[in-house]
C-alpha positions in Angstrom: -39.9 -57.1 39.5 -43.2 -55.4 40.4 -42.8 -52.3 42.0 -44.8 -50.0 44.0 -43.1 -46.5 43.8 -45.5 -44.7 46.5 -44.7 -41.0 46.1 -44.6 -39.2 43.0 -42.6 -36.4 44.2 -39.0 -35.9 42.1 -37.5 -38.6 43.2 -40.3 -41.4 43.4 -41.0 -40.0 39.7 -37.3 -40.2 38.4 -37.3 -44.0 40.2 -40.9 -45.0 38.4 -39.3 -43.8 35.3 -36.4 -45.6 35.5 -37.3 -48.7 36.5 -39.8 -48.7 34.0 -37.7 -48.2 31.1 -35.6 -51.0 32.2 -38.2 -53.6 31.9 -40.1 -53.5 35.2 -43.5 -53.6 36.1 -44.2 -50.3 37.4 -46.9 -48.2 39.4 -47.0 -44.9 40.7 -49.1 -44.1 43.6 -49.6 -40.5 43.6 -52.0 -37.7 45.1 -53.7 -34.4 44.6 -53.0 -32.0 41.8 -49.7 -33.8 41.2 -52.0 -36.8 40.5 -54.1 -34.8 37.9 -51.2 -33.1 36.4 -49.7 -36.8 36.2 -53.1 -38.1 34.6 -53.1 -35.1 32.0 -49.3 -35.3 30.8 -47.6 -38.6 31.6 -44.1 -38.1 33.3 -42.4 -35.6 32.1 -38.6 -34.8 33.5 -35.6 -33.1 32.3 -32.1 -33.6 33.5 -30.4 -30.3 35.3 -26.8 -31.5 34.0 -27.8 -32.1 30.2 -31.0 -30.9 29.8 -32.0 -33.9 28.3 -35.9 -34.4 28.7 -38.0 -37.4 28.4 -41.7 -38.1 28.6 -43.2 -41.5 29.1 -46.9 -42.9 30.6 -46.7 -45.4 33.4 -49.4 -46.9 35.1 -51.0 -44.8 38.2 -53.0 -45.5 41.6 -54.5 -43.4 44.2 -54.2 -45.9 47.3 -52.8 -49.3 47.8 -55.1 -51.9 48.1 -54.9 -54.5 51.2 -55.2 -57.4 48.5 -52.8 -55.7 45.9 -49.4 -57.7 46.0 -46.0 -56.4 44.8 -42.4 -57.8 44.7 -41.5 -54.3 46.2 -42.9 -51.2 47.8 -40.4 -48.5 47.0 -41.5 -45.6 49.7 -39.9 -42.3 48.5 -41.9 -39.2 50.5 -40.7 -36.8 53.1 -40.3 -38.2 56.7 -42.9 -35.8 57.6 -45.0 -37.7 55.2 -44.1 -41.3 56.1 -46.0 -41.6 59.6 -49.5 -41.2 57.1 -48.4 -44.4 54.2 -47.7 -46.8 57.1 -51.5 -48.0 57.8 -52.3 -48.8 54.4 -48.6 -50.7 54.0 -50.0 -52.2 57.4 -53.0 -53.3 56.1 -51.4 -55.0 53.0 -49.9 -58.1 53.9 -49.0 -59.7 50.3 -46.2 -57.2 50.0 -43.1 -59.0 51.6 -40.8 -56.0 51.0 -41.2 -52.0 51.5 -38.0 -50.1 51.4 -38.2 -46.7 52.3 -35.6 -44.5 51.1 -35.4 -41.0 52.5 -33.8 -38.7 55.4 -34.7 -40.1 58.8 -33.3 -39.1 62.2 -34.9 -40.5 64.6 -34.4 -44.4 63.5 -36.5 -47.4 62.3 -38.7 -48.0 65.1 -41.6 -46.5 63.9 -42.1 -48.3 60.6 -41.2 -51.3 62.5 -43.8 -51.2 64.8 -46.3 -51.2 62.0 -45.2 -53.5 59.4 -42.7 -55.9 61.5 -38.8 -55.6 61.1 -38.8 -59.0 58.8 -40.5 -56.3 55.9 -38.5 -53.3 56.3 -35.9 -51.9 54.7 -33.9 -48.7 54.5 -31.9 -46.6 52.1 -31.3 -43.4 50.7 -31.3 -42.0 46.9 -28.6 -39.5 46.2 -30.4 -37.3 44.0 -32.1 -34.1 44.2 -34.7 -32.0 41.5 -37.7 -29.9 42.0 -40.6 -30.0 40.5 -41.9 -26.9 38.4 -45.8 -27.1 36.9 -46.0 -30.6 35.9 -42.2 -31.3 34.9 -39.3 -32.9 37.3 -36.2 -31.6 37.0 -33.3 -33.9 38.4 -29.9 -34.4 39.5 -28.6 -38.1 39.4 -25.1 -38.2 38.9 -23.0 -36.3 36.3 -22.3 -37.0 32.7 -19.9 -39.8 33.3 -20.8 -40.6 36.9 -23.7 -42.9 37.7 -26.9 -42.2 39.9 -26.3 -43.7 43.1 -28.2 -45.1 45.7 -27.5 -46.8 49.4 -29.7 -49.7 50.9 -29.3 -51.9 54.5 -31.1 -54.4 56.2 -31.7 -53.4 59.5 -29.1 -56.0 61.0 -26.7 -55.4 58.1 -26.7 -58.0 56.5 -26.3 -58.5 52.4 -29.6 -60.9 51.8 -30.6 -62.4 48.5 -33.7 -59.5 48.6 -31.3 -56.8 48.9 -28.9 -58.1 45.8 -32.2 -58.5 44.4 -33.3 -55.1 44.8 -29.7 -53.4 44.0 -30.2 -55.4 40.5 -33.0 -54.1 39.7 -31.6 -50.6 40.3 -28.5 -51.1 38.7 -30.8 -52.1 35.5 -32.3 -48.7 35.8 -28.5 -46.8 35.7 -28.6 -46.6 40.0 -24.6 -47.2 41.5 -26.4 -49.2 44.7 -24.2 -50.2 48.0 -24.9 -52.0 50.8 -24.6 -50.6 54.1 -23.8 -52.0 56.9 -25.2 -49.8 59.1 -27.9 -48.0 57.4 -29.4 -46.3 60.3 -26.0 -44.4 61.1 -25.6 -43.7 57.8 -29.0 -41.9 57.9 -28.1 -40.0 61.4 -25.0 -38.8 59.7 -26.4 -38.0 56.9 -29.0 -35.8 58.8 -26.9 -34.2 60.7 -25.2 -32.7 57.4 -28.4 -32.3 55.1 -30.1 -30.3 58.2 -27.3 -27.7 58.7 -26.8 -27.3 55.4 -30.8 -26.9 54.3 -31.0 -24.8 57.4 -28.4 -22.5 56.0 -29.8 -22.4 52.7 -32.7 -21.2 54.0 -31.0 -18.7 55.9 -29.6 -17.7 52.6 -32.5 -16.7 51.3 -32.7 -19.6 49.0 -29.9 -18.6 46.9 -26.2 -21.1 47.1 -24.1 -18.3 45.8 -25.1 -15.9 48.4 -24.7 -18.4 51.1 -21.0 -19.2 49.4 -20.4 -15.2 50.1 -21.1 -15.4 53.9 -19.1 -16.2 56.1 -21.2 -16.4 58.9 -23.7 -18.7 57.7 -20.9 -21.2 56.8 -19.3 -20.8 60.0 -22.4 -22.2 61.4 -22.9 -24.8 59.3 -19.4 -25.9 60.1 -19.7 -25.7 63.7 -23.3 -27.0 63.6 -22.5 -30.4 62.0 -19.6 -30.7 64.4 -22.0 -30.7 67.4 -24.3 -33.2 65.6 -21.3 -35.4 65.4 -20.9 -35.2 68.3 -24.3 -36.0 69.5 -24.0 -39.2 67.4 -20.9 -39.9 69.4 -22.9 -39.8 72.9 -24.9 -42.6 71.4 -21.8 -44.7 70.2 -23.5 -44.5 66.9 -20.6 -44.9 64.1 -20.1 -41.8 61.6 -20.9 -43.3 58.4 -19.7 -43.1 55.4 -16.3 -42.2 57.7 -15.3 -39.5 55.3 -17.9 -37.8 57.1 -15.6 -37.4 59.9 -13.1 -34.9 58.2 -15.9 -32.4 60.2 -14.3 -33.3 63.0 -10.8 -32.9 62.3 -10.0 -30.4 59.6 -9.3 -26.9 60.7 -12.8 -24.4 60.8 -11.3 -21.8 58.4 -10.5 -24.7 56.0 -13.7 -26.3 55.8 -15.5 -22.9 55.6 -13.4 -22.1 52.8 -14.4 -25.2 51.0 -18.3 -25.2 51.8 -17.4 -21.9 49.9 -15.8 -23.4 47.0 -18.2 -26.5 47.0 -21.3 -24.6 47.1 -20.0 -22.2 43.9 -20.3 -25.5 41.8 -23.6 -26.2 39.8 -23.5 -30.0 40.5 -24.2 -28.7 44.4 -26.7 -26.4 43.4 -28.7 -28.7 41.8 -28.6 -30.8 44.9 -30.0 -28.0 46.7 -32.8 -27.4 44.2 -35.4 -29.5 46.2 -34.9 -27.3 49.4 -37.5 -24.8 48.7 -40.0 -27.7 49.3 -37.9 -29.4 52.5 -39.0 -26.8 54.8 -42.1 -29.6 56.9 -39.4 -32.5 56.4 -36.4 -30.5 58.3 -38.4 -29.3 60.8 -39.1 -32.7 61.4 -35.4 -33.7 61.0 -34.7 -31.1 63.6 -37.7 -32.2 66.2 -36.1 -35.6 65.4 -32.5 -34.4 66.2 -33.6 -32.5 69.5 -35.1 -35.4 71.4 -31.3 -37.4 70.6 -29.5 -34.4 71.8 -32.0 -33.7 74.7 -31.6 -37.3 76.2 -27.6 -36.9 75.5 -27.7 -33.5 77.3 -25.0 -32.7 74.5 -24.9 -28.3 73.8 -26.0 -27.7 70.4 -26.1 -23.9 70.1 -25.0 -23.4 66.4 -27.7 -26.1 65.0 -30.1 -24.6 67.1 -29.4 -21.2 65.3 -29.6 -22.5 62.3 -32.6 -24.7 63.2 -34.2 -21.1 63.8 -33.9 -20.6 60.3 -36.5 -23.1 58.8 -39.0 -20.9 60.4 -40.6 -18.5 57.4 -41.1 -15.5 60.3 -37.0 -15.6 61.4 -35.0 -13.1 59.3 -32.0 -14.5 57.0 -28.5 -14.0 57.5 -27.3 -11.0 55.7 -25.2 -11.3 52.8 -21.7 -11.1 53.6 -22.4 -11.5 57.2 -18.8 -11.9 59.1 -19.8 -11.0 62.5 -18.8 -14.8 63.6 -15.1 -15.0 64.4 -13.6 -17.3 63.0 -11.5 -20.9 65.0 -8.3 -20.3 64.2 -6.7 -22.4 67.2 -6.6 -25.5 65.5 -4.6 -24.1 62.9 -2.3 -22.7 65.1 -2.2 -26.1 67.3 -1.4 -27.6 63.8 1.6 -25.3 62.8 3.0 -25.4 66.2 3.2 -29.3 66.3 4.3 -29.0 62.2 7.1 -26.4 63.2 8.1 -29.2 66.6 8.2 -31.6 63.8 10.2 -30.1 61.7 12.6 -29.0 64.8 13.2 -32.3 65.9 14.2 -33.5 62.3 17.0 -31.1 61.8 18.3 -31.3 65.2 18.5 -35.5 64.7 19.6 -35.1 61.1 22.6 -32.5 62.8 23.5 -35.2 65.4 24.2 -37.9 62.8 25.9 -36.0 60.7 28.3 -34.7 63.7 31.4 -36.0 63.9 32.7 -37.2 67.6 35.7 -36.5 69.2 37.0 -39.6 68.4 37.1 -39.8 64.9 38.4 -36.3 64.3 41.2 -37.5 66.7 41.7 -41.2 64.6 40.6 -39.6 61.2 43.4 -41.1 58.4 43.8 -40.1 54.7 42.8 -42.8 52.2 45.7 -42.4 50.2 49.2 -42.3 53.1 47.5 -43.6 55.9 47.7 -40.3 57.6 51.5 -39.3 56.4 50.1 -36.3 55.1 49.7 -33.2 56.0 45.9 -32.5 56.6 45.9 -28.9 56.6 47.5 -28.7 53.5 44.6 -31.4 52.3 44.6 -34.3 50.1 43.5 -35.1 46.7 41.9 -38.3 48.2 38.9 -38.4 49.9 39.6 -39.1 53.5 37.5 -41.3 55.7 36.9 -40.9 59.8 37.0 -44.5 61.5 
């Protein structure tokens, strides 16, 4: 295929990359000093997980041209970025496809109403890096785990561009689905990445002092809960449903394993690109507030938390535990467990009861009752 990566951030660089070394046709549109520091050393980036690093030249643009046509326009910038690539994807009309993968809260329509809905499509890379002097460092997967990505029409279906387009990824070492849904997917996925980035923030910038307080999980916690439930007011589906163990699982548990989750390196690397998130989740968050506002829905944690992304509010303090924690829906659970477990022994003591009957008509196997009972018998007697 020939591809249009427009971005050269981590992950349009580790895409161009990629998808060049698996036979593609490749450009990279790029701008500013990461543009110069592309022109003066190629791409250069190292994997977090092994440390592996590659270096390889790929062909690189400043703009795309209205007559310049590609199989595929692979848009891979901040949402606070996309609203300025849309007129010159407007303006080119010999591009039938432009996928934009990245977070997105507030839906399709915008990219719609510039290019048409018969040329977008939407996905999401599951990969993280940042990007120190001129080298991208990534996380895509672990050593025997694959990269993967998501992709969706915007009515869901599984068209011959989108097998297409999850070929060429897969050629490139990308695990790609198809979703059904795509724009849910997104929401839900917002509604966890924001909390979470928030909080990180709130951190300081540092996962093993947010995994040391309390607080800061608890909002998290409670914060994607009320996003949830904001998708909920919109009968939007919580996708991929795992998602929805948020909504279920006791508060103390899930704070203990946001604890235990953020502790691992494979999670830090994931949060490596946050120090650079800080315009796209205050977009995310502008994004969130007009669904919640029109859905009059409370949303007092994530607006905490949303506080947070703002340079001038102070961080959390370490070891913060000034937030009580739920405990009622462990107690709710013990109490039905404990019924449960009730109501099993006092049916499994029934059955096994003998009535008044057949102690009065029990008979010994071996004299048909001729014996004496109290003295017992060396048979085993039966009750009928």
């Amino acid at each position: 295929m020939k591809i249009l990566v427009y971005g050269a951030g981590v992950l349009g660089s580790l895409y161009a990359w990629r998808l060049k070394e698996a036979g593609h046709e490749v450009a990279l549109l790029g701008r500013g000093q990461r543009l110069a520091d592309l022109r003066q050393h190629g791409l250069v980036l190292e994997d977090m997980v092994t440390g592996q690093r590659a270096t390889a030249a790929i062909n690189l643009v400043e703009q795309l041209k209205p007559d310049e046509a590609y199989d595929l326009v692979l848009v891979m910038m901040g949402k606070h970025q996309v609203g300025s690539t849309l007129p010159s994807l407007a303006a080119n009309r010999h591009t039938p496809n432009v996928l934009f993968m990245g977070n997105n809260a507030a839906g399709p329509d915008e990219m719609v109403a510039a290019l048409g809905p018969e040329r977008v499509i939407q996905g999401f890379p599951l990969a993280g890096g940042t990007i120190k002097d001129h080298v991208v460092y990534y996380a895509a997967g672990m050593k025997n785990i694959p990269a993967r990505a998501v992709i969706g029409e915007l009515d869901g279906c599984v068209t011959p561009r989108l097998q297409q387009i999850a070929a060429a990824f897969k050629s490139a070492g990308f695990d790609t689905s198809f979703c059904p849904n795509m724009d849910a997917w997104l929401k839900t996925h917002a509604m966890t990445i924001l909390p979470l980035g928030a909080a990180y923030y709130g951190a300081g910038l540092d996962a093993g002092r947010m995994s040391r307080t309390r607080d800061a999980l608890v909002l998290v916690v409670r914060a994607i809960r009320e996003g949830l439930a904001v998708l909920r007011a919109w009968d939007i589906p919580i996708l991929p449903p795992r998602q929805k163990i948020f909504a279920w699982l006791p508060e103390p548990l899930l704070v203990f394993m946001l604890s235990r989750m953020l502790q691992k390196e494979i999670y830090q690397y994931a949060l490596a690109h946050a120090p650079h998130m800080r315009p796209e989740l205050q977009r995310l968050a502008a994004d969130f507030q007009a669904l919640r506002r029109a859905k009059s829905v409370p949303t007092p944690s994530l607006d905490r938390l949303c506080s947070l992304v703002d340079p001038s509010t102070p961080p959390i303090p370490e070891g913060s535990t000034t937030i009580p924690l739920d405990w009622r829906s462990v107690w709710a659970g013990l109490a039905v467990l404990g019924g449960l477990l009730f109501g099993l022994v006092w049916v499994r003591r029934q059955l096994m009861r003998p009535s008044a009957d057949s102690r009065r008509l029990g008979k010994c196997l071996c004299c048909a009752g001729r014996c004496s009972r109290r003295a017992g018998c060396a048979k085993q007697s039966v009750r009928d």
